[in-house]
C-alpha positions as CSV (number, residue, x, y, z in Angstrom):
1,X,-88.4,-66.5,132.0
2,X,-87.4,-63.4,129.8
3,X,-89.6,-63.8,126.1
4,X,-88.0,-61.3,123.7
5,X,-89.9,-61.8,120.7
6,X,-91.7,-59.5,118.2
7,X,-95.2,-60.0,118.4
8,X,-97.7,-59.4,115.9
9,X,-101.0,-58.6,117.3
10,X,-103.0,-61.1,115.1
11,X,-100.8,-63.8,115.6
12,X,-100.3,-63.2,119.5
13,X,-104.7,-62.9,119.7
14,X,-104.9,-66.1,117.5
15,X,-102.1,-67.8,119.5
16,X,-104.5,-67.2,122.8
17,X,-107.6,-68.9,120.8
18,X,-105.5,-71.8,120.7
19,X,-104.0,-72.0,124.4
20,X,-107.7,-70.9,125.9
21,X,-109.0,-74.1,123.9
22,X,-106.2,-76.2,124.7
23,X,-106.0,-75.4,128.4
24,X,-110.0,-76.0,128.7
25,X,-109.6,-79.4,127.3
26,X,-106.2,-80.0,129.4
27,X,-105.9,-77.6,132.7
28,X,-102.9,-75.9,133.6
29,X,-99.9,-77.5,132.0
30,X,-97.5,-78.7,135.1
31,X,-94.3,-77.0,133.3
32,X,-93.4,-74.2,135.2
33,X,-91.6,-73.0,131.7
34,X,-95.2,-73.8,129.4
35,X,-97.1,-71.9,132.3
36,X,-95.2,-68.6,132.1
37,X,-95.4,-68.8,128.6
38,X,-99.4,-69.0,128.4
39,X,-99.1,-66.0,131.0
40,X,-96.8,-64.1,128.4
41,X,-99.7,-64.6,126.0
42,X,-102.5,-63.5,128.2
43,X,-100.9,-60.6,129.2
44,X,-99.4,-59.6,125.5
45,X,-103.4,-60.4,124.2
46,X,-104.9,-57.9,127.0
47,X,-102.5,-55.1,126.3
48,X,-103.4,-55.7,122.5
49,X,-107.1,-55.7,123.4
50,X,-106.8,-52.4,125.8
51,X,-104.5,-50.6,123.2
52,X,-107.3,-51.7,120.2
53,X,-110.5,-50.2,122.7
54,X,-108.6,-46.9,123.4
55,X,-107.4,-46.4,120.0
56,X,-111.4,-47.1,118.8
57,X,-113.1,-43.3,118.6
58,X,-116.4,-44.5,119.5
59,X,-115.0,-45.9,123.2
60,X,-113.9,-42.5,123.7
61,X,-115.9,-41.1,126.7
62,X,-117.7,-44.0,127.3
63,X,-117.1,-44.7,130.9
64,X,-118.2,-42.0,132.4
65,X,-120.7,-40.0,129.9
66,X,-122.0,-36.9,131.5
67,X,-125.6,-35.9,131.2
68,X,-126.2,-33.1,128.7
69,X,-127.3,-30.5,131.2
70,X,-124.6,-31.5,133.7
71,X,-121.0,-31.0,133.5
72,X,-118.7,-31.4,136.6
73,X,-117.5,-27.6,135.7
């Protein structure tokens, strides 16, 4: 199933409230067609969330913080 749609980032993250609440109420839906669709939204709301913590200055460096008095170099 090929989606070509523009997504807006609010829309797409409040879309994914919805189908998180409706699929713990419901399960899985057994369309094939409904199921790839939720998976299109999952997968659009991660790369929204991942592009929003990388493009955050304060997350910068925070996996791997170095002490003070160490550096690799």
């Amino acid at each position: 199933m090929n989606i070509d749609l523009p997504t807006v980032s609010d829309d797409v993250m409040e879309l994914y409230m919805y189908i998180d609440c409706a699929v713990s109420q419901m399960g899985e839906p057994e369309s094939k067609n409904l199921r790839q669709l939720f998976d299109f939204i999952r997968q659009k709301r991660q790369e929204i969330e991942e592009d929003r913590w990388r493009a955050n200055p304060e997350n910068w460096g925070a996996c791997c913080p170095w002490p003070d008095d160490d550096f690799p170099f």
